[in-house]
Every structure is written in structure tokens, then in C-alpha cells.
KOLSELO-131458 format. One record per residue (C-alpha): residue number from 1; residue in three letters; x, y, z. Coordinates in nm, 3 decimals, always signed. Layout:
 seq type       x       y       z
 NUM  Ala       X       Y       Z
...
! end
This chain:
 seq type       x       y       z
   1  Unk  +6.281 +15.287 +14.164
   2  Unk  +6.607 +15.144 +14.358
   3  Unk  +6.921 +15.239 +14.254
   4  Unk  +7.141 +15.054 +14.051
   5  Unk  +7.463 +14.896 +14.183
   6  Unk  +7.763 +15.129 +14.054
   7  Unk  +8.113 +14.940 +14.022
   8  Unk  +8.465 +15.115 +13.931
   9  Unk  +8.607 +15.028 +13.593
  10  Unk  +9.003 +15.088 +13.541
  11  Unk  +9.056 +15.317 +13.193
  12  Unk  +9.387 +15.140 +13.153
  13  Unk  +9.352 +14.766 +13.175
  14  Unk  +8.952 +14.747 +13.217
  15  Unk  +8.978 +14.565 +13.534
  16  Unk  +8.672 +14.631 +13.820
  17  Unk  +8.658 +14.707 +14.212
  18  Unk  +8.343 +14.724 +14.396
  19  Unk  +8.483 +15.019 +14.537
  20  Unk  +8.729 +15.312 +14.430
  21  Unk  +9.097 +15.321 +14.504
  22  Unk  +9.353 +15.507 +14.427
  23  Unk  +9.553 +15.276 +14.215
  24  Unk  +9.393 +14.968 +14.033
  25  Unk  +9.485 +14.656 +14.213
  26  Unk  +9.494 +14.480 +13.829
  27  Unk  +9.729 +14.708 +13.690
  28  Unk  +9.875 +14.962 +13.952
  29  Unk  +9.789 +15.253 +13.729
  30  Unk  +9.712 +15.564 +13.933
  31  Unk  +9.380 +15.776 +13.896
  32  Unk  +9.223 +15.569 +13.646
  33  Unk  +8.937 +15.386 +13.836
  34  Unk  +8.567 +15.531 +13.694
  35  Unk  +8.212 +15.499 +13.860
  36  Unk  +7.967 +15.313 +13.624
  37  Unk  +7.664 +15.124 +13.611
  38  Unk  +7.683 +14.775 +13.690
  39  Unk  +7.563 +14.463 +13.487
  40  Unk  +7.231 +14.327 +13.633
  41  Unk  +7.231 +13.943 +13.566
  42  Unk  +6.875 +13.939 +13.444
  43  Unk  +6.849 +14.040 +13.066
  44  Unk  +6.748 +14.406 +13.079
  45  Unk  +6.640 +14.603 +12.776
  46  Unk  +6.999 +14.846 +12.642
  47  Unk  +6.945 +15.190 +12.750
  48  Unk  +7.120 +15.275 +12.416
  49  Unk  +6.900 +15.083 +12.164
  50  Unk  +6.777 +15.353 +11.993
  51  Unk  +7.140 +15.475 +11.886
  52  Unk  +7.228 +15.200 +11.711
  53  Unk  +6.946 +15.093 +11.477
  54  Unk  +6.927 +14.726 +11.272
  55  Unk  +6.987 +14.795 +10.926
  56  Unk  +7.123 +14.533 +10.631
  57  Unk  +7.423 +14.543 +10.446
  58  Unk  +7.442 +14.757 +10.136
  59  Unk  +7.666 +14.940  +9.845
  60  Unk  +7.673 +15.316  +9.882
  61  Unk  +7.526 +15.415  +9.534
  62  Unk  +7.211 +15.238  +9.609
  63  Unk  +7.111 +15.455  +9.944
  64  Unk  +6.901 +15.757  +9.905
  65  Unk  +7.092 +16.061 +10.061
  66  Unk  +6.964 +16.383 +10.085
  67  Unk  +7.075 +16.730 +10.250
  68  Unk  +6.961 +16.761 +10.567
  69  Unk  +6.687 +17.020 +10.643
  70  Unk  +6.813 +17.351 +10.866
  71  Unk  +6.645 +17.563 +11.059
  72  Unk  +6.790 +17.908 +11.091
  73  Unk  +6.844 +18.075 +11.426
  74  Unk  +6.777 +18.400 +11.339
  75  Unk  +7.182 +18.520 +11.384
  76  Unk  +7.390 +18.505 +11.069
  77  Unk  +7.732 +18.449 +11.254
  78  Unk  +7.586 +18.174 +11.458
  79  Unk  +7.434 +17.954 +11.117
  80  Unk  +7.806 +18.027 +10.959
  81  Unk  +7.953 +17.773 +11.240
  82  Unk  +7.659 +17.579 +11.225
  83  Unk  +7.679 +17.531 +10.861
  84  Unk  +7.353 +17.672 +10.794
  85  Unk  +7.146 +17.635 +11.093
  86  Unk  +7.008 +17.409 +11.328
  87  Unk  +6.955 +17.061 +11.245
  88  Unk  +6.688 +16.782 +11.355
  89  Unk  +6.818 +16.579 +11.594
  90  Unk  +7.122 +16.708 +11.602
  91  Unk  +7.331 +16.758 +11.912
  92  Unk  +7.520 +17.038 +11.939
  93  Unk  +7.802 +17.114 +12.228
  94  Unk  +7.939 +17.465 +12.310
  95  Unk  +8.194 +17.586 +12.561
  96  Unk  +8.371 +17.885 +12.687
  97  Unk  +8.477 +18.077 +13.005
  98  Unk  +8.260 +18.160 +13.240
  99  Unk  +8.093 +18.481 +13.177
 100  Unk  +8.180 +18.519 +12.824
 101  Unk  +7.841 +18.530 +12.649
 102  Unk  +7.705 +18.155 +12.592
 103  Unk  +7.385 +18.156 +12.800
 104  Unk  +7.303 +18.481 +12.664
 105  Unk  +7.337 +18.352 +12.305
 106  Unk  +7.181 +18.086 +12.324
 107  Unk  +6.849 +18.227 +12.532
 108  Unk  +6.860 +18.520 +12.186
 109  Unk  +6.846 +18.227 +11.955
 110  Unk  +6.573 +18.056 +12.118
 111  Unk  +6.334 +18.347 +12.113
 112  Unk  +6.454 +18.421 +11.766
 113  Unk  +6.347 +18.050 +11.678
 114  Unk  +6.005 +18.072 +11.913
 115  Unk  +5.919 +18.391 +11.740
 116  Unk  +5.965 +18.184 +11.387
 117  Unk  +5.702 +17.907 +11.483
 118  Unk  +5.934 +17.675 +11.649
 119  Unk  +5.852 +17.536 +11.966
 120  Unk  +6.196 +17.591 +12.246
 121  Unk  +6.257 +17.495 +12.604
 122  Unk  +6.532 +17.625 +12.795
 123  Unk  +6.636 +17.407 +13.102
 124  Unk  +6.849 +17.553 +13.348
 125  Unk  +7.040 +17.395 +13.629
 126  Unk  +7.237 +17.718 +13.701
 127  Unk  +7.000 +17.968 +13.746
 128  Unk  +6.659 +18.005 +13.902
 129  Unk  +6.363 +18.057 +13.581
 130  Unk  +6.336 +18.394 +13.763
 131  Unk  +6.720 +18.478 +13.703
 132  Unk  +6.643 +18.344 +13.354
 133  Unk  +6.398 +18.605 +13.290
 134  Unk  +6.515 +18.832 +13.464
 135  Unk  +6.806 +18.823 +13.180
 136  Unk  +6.592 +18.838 +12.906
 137  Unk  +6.424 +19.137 +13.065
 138  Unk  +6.750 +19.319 +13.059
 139  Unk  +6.827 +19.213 +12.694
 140  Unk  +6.495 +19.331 +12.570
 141  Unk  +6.331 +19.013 +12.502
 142  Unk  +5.978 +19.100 +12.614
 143  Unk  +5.707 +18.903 +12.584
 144  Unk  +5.910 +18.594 +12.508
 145  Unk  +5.706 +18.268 +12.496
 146  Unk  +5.989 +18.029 +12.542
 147  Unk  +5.949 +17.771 +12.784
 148  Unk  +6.194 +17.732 +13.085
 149  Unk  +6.239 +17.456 +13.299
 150  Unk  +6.463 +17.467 +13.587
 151  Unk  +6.564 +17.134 +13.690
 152  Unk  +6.899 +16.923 +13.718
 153  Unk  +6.745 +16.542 +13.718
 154  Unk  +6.776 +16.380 +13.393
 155  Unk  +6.514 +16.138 +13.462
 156  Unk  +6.257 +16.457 +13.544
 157  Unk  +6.454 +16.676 +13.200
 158  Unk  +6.381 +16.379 +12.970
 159  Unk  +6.053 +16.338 +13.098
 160  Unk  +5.960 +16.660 +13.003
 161  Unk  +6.121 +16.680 +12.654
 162  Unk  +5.919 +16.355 +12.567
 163  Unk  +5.589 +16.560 +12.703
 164  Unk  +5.649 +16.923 +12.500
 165  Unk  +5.835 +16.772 +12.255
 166  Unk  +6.037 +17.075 +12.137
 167  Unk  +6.186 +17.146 +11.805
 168  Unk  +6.514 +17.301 +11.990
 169  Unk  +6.616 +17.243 +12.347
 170  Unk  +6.892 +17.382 +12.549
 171  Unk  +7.081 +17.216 +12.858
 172  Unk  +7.252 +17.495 +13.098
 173  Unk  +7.454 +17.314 +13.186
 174  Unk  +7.555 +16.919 +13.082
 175  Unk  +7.793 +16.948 +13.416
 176  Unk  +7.501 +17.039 +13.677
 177  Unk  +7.280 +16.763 +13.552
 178  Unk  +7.273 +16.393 +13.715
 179  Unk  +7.064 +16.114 +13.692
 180  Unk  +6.941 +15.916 +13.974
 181  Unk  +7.105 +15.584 +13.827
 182  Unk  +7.411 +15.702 +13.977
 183  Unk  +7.545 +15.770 +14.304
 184  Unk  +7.846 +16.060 +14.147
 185  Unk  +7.813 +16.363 +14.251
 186  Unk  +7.686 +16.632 +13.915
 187  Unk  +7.992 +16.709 +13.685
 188  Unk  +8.184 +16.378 +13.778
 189  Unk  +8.309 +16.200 +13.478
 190  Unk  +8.038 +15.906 +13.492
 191  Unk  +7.769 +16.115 +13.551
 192  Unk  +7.872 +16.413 +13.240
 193  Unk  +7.883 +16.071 +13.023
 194  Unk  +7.588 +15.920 +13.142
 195  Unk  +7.333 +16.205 +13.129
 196  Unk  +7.544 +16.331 +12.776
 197  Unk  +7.448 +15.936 +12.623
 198  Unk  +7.087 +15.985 +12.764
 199  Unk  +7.014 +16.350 +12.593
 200  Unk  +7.185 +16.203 +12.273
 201  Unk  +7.020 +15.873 +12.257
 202  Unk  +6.659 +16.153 +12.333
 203  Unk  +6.780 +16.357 +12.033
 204  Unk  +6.805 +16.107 +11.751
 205  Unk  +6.463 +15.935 +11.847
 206  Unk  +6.280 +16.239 +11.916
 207  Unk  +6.398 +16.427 +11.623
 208  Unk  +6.458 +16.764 +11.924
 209  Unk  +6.760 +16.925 +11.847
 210  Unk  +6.960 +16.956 +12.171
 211  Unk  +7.242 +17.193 +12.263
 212  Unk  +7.411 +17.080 +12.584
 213  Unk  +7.638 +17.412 +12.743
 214  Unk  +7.990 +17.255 +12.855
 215  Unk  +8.229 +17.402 +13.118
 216  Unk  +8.543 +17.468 +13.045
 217  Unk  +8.882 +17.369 +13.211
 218  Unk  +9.134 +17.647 +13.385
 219  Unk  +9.381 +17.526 +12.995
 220  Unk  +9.044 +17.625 +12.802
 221  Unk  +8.963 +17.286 +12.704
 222  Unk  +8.567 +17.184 +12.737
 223  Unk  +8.563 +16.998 +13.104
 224  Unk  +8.458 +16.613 +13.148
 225  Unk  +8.522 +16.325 +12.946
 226  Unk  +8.695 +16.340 +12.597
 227  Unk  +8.415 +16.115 +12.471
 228  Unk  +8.180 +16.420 +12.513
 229  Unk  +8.291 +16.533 +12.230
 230  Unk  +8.306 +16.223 +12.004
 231  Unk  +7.913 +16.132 +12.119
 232  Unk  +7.775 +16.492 +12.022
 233  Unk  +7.734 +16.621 +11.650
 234  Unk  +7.895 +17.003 +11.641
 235  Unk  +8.150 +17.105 +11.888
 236  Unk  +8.159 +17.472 +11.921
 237  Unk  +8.413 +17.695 +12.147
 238  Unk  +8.371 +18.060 +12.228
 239  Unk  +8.665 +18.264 +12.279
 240  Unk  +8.756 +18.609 +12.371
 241  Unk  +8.866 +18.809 +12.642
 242  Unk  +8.569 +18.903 +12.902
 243  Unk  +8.741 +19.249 +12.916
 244  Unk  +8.701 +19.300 +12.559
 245  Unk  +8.357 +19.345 +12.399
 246  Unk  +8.395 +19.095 +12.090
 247  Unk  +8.338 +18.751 +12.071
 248  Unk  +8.457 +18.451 +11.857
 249  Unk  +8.253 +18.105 +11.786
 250  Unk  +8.462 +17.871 +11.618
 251  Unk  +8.337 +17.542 +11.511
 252  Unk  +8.603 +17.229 +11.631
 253  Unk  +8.379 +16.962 +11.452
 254  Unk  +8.094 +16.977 +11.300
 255  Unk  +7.897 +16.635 +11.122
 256  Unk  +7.673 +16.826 +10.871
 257  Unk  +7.913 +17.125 +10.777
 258  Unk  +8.249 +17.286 +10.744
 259  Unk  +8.529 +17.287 +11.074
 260  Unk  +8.730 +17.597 +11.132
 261  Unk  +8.439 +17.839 +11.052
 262  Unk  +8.422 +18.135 +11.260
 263  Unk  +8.136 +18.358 +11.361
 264  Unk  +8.250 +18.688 +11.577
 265  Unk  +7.988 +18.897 +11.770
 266  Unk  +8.054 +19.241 +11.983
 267  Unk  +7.878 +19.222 +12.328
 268  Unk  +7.609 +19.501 +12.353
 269  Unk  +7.323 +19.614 +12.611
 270  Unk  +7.138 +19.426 +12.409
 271  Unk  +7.363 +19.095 +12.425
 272  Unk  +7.549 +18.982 +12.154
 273  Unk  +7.486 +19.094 +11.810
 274  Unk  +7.673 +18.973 +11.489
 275  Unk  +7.936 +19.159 +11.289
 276  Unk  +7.943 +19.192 +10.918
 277  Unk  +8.258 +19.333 +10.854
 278  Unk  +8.510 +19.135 +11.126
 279  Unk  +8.866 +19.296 +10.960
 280  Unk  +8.741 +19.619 +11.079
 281  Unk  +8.796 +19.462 +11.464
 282  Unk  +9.150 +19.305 +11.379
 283  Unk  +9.333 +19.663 +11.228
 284  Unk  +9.440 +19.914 +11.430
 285  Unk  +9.328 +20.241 +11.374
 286  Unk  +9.715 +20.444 +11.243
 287  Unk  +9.658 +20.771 +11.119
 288  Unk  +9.941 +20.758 +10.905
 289  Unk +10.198 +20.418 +10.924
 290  Unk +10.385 +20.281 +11.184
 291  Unk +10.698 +20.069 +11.202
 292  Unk +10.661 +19.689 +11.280
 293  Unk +10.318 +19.665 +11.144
 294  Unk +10.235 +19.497 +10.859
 295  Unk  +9.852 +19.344 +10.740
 296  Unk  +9.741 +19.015 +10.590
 297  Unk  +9.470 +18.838 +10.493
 298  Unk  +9.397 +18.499 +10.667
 299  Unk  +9.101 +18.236 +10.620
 300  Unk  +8.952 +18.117 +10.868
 301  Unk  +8.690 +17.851 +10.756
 302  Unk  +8.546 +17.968 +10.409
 303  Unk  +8.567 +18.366 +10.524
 304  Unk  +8.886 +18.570 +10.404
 305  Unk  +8.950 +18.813 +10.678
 306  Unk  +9.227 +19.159 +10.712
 307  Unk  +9.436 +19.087 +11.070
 308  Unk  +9.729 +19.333 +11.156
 309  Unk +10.058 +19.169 +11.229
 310  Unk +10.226 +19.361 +11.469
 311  Unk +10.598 +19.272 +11.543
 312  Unk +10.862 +19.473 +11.780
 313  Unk +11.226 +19.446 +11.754
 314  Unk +11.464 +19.581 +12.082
 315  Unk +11.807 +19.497 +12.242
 316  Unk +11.787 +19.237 +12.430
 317  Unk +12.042 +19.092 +12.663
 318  Unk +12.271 +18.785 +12.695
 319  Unk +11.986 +18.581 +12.603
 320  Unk +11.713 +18.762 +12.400
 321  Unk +11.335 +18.680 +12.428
 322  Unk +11.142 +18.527 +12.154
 323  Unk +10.739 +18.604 +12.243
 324  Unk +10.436 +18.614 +12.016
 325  Unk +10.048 +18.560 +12.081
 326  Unk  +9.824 +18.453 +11.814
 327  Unk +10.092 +18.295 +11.630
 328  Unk +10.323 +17.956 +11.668
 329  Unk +10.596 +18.072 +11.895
 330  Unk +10.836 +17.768 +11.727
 331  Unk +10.723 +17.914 +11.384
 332  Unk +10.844 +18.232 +11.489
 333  Unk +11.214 +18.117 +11.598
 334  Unk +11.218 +17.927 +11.254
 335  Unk +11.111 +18.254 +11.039
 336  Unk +11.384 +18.453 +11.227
 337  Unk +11.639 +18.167 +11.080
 338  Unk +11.546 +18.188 +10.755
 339  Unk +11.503 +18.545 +10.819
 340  Unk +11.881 +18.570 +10.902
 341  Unk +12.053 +18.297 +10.628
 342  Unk +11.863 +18.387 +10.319
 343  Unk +11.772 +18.784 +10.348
 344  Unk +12.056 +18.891 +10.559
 345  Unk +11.854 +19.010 +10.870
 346  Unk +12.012 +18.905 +11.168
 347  Unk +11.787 +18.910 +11.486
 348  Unk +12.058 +18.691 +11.738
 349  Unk +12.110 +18.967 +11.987
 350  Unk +11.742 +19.127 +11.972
 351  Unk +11.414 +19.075 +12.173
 352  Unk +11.115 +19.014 +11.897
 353  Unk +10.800 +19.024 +12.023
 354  Unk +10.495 +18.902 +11.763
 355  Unk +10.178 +18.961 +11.809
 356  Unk  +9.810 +18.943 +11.624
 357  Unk  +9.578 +19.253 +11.715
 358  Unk  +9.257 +19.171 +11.764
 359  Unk  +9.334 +18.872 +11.954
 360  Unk  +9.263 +18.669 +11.695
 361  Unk  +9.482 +18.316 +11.675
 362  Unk  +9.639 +18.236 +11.369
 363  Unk  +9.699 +17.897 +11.285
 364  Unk  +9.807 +17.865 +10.870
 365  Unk +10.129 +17.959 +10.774
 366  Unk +10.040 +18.208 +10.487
 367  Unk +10.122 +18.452 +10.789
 368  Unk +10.498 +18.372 +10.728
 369  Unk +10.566 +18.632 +10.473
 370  Unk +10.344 +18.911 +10.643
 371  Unk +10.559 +18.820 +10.995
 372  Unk +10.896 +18.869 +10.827
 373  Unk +10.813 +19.192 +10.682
 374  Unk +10.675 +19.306 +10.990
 375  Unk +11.005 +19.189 +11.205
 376  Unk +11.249 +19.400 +10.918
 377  Unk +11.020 +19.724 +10.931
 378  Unk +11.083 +19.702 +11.329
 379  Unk +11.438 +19.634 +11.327
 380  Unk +11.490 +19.899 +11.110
 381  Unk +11.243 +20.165 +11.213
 382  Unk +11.093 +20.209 +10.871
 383  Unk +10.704 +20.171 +10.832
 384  Unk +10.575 +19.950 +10.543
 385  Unk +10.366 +20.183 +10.264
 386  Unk +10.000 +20.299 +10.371
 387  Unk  +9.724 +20.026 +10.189
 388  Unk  +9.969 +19.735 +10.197
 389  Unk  +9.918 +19.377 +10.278
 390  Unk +10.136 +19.079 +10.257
 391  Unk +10.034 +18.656 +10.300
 392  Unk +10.234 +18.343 +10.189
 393  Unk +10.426 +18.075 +10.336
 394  Unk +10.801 +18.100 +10.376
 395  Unk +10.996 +17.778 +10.358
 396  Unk +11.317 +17.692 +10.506
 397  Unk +11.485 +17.738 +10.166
 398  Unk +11.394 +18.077 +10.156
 399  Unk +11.110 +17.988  +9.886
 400  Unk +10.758 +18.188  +9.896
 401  Unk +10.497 +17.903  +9.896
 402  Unk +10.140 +17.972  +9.809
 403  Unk  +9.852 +18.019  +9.991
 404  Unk  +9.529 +17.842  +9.940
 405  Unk  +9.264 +18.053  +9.769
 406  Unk  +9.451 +18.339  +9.703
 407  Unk  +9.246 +18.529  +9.485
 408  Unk  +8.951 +18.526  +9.707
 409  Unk  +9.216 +18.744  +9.935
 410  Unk  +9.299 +18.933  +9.708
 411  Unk  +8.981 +19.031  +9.601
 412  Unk  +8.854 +19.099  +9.995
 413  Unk  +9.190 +19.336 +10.032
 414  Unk  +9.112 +19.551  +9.719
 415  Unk  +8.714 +19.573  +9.848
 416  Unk  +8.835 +19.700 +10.205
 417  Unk  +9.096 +19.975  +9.970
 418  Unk  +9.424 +19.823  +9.982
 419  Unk  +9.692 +19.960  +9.736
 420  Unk  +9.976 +19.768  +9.748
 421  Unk  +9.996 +19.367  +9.766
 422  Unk +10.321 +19.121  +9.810
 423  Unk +10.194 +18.748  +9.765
 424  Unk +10.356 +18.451  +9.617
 425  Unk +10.425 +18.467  +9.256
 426  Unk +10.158 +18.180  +9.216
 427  Unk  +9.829 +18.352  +9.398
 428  Unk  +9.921 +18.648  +9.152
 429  Unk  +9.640 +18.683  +8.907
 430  Unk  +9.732 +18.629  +8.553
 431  Unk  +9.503 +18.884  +8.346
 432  Unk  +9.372 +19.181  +8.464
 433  Unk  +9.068 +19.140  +8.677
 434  Unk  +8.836 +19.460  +8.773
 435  Unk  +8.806 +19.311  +9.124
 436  Unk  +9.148 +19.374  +9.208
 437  Unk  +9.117 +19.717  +9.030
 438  Unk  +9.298 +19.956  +9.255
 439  Unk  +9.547 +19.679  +9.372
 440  Unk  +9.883 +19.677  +9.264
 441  Unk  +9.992 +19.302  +9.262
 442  Unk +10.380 +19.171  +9.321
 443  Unk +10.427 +18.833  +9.299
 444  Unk +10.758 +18.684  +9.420
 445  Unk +10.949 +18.361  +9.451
 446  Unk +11.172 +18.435  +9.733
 447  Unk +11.187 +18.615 +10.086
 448  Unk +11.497 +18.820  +9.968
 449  Unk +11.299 +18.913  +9.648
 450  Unk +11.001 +19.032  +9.913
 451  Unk +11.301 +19.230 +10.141
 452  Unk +11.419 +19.426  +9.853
 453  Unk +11.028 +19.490  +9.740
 454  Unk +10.928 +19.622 +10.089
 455  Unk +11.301 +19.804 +10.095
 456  Unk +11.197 +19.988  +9.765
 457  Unk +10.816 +20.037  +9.851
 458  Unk +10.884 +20.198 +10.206
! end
């Protein structure tokens, strides 16, 4: 088959050259000319048909809608961030550093699945299929039956997904793949978007679920075009530090479930294996308690889970350092104003240095209170009570704000043995409840009502 003629499209303006340049000659824009399939003049049947089915116009109580059907994958942590498990047809896109864990995941999910019933096929444009065993050799998955395919041609990939006709396939990776249609190298824009439409447009006819492995960029952010991510169904990132043996899945978008779910594994012989109990992994292990640290519960999707807040306090010099990781470093200069006008902790002439153990990132602001708290127990050198936690936003008025579903904190702090807790006068519960048995509760309205608590409690 002869290739089609590619042209160069211009992001900005939409103008064409038969050829790329530098700069557009339509609107002098720099960088923005992209390789893409040219127009032939005779009608031609649209690649993309199948995506975009006829349908007629009509009222949305009169359509039949019903849950769509999941299959698990055999690990708990990865269903949470897939909102139950894998789903028909779906698409599913996950990225992370090199190294981190993703191929080895995914290759324990797909003999989890083939061991179910389900029919897999890994497809590998990395790796040789005797690396690929080799691997699951090493993480004890003998006598796997799932079906590898080592190839990068889409044409050749597709092929063989409409001849096996998998329930669950896996692309490793979207950036090594090309298709012949284009003359791009693999991993250029056009050809990431082109063979990323293909596999999608394959998925939704089919009814294969596909999950395409992404590279990442040196910032962290998944490589290729942004429309990657708007064509596929669940975007999924895996973070961590390849020095340290947990893992975190979070889920950036997901079409049939919840964003902002989380699923944390710890990297074993074995590969990765799923963890239960993921507050045990973000508290640090004090015999008896230390200044500057102080613990709170944060959410992240629909799981309540115990992070330490550590914070240190030291003289600084002409112009002291403000530094925190897992937390908003502009949050943190705001807390230390309030911090200073309404509770009468001044901070101007003093390094503070916040940071979240575990590395863990924490995005909601119920971590306001437990950061403050933290910050005074430094500056003064006086540890907070053994079995305390603290959560609830601070405003710039000094007021404590609640925090969204504060008794389902509350409750996950008294099961893990916490004594002591200093939340926003609304999140307190108003009757006695036996799952906060064990708990003492405080509920206040301002940070200097939460100062003079901690002052009396330490």
C-alpha cells in the first residue's frame, strides 16, 4: 500500500506547508507546524467512522441507561482508581517515570485477569517477548497463558487484536508505536495521535478494553499531545520515588468513576502488591513525641487517610527561607500571616521548613489547621500530646472552616487509636457516637482558640 502524502498544519492559525519550517509563513508563530495526513481528493471512507455513530435526537428521560459492567483485575488498589474494574471498551492511559513499576503492574493484572477466564494480550514495543517473560519468571508468574506480541506497527497490532480478539489488551508503549501512514518518526506528536485515534476508534467497536502505557516528561507530565488525554477514557499517573519501595496510582480523569482516588502499593520480590492500611506508610514511627510534628487526616478520593505534618522552625538570616514539599508553598507564606496577626506567632525572622512524610502531596486545605500547630510546637520546642490529630481550613480572618466529611475522619482516627482531636467546631459530632469512643473531640471557631488548646494540651 503507498504511503499517504503528509502536509504540516500550523496549531495557531491552521494554515498548511508542504513541508516543515520553523515558523509558519501564515502567521510567523514559532514551533507550531505539525505532520498530518493529507486530504486525498477522491472521497475516501473516514478512518474515524466508527467513533462517531448516527443516532436521532432525543430527551434524556426517554434513553435506557444502565451501569456499565466491570471486570475486576484481581488487585484491590488498582479497581479503587478504576472505579471498580476494568471496563468494555474502555481506554485506559497510565504514566509514570521510568522504572517505577507500570509494566510490572500491568503484566500482574493481566495474568490475574487470564487466570479468571479472560482472554489478554500484552504487546510490547520495548522489550523483546523473551525480556517479557523473563520478568514474569522473576515475579513468580509461572505458567502464565497470556499472550505477548512484540511488535511496534499499528497496522500489524490492530491486525492482530481484530484476529484474538481479547477482552483486555495492553500497549507498552503508545510512544514506540507508528503506523505506516506516516512518515514521523515513533513518539512524534502526529504519530502518538494517530496510532492513540486508531487503538481508540479499535476499542469502542471491538468492545477490547485497551490500556495504552504513556511516557512521561522530565516536569512529570504524560509526554505527547494534550489531546491524548482528552481521546482516552481514565487517565492514571503513578508516583513515587524509585528509591522508595511504595507506590501511588492516582486517577486524573476517569469517565465511568470517581477522580482523585488513590491506590498505593509497596514494591516487593514479587512486584507490587496492594496495601490495606496506607496511614501506617505516612506516620513516622516516634517512640514518645517530638516537636514540630503534628498528624491529620486527609481524603484523598473517597478514602480518609492519617499523614504526619512535619514542620521545622530555625533562625534564619536577613532573608529567611520559606520551603515545604507536599504542600502549597504560597499556602504556607499565607498560614504564617495569619499565623502572626491573629494568634500572635511571629515567624518574620525564622526559616520554616514544611513538609508531608510519606511523600504524599496534599492538595485540600483542611491541612491548614494541622500546619499551624505543627509550625508553633517547632518554634517553641514543645511536642503536641501523644494520639493527637488536627484538620480544618484556616481563613484569612483567623476563622476555622470545615472540612468536608468530617466524621468519616474522625471515625478512621479513633479506629487507628487516636486520643485527642482539634477540628472545626462544625465536623464536631453532636451526640455521643461509640465510633469515636476513645476520642476526645474539641471543636473550635478560631486559630487562637486552637493555640491556646494545643498550649494547654502539650
Amino acid at each position: 500500500m503507498a504511503k499517504e502524502k503528509t502536509i504540516y498544519t500550523c496549531n495557531e492559525c491552521g494554515g498548511t506547508s508542504p513541508r516543515w519550517l520553523g515558523k509558519c509563513p501564515h502567521c510567523n508563530a514559532w514551533n507550531t507546524l505539525i505532520e498530518s495526513v493529507a486530504e486525498s481528493g477522491a472521497p475516501t471512507k473516514n478512518r474515524f467512522a466508527a467513533l462517531a455513530k448516527t443516532a436521532e435526537v432525543t430527551t434524556l428521560a426517554d434513553i435506557e441507561a444502565t451501569d456499565v459492567q466491570r471486570t475486576p483485575t484481581g488487585h484491590d488498589e488498582l479497581d479503587r482508581v478504576l472505579g471498580g474494574g476494568v471496563v468494555e471498551g474502555g481506554v485506559v492511559l497510565i504514566g509514570g517515570d521510568p522504572g517505577i513499576g507500570k509494566s510490572t503492574l500491568l503484566l500482574q493484572a493481566l495474568d490475574a485477569l487470564q487466570r479468571a477466564g479472560q482472554k489478554t494480550l500484552y504487546v510490547t514495543g520495548e522489550e523483546s517477548g523473551a525480556q517479557v517473560a523473563l520478568r514474569s519468571r522473576r515475579l513468580g508468574l509461572d505458567g502464565s497463558q497470556v499472550q505477548v506480541l512484540a511488535e511496534i506497527q499499528l497496522e500489524k497490532i490492530l491486525a492482530t487484536l481484530s484476529a484474538h480478539k481479547p477482552a483486555i489488551a495492553v500497549i507498552d508503549s503508545i510512544q514506540t508505536v507508528y503506523s505506516e501512514q506516516l512518515t514521523s518518526a515513533p513518539g512524534s506528536v502526529a504519530q502518538v495521535r494517530e496510532c492513540a485515534a486508531h487503538l481508540t476508534r479499535a476499542a469502542k467497536a471491538s468492545g477490547t478494553a485497551i490500556v495504552l502505557v504513556g511516557h512521561v516528561t522530565k516536569e512529570g507530565a504524560l509526554a505527547g499531545p494534550r489531546v491524548l488525554e482528552h481521546m482516552v477514557d481514565t487517565v492514571l499517573y503513578f508516583e513515587g520515588d524509585t528509591h522508595s519501595s511504595f507506590r501511588l496510582i492516582r486517577a486524573i480523569k476517569n469517565r465511568f468513576g470517581a477522580v482523585n482516588e488513590i491506590g498505593v502499593f509497596a514494591m516487593t520480590e514479587k512486584g507490587l502488591k496492594g496495601v490495606s492500611n496506607p496511614s501506617a506508610i505516612f506516620l513516622s514511627q516516634h517512640s514518645e513525641p517530638v516537636p514540630g510534628s503534628c498528624v491529620m487526616v486527609t481524603l484523598e478520593g473517597t478514602r480518609p487517610m492519617l499523614v504526619e505534618i512535619q514542620a521545622l522552625v530555625d533562625s534564619g538570616g536577613p532573608s529567611p527561607r520559606r520551603l515545604s514539599v507536599g504542600l502549597d508553598r504560597d499556602r504556607l507564606a499565607m498560614l504564617l500571616a495569619v499565623l502572626h496577626r491573629h494568634a500572635g506567632v511571629a515567624c518574620m525572622d525564622q526559616d520554616v521548613f514544611v513538609n508531608a512524610v510519606g511523600g504524599v502531596r496534599i492538595s485540600e486545605p483542611a491541612a491548614d489547621l494541622a500546619v499551624m500547630l505543627a509550625i508553633t510546637s517547632s518554634l517553641r520546642g514543645r511536642a503536641l500530646p501523644k494520639g493527637f490529630i488536627a484538620f480544618g481550613e484556616v481563613g484569612l480572618a483567623g476563622e476555622v472552616r470545615p472540612a468536608p466529611r468530617g466524621q468519616e475522619r474522625l471515625k478512621e482516627a479513633a479506629k487507628l487509636g487516636f486520643s485527642v482531636a482539634v477540628v472545626p467546631k462544625a465536623n464536631a459530632p453532636k451526640k455521643n457516637d461509640k465510633a469515636f469512643e476513645g476520642l476526645t473531640i474539641h471543636g473550635v471557631d478560631r486559630i487562637e482558640e486552637a493555640m491556646e488548646l494545643a498550649r494547654s494540651l502539650a
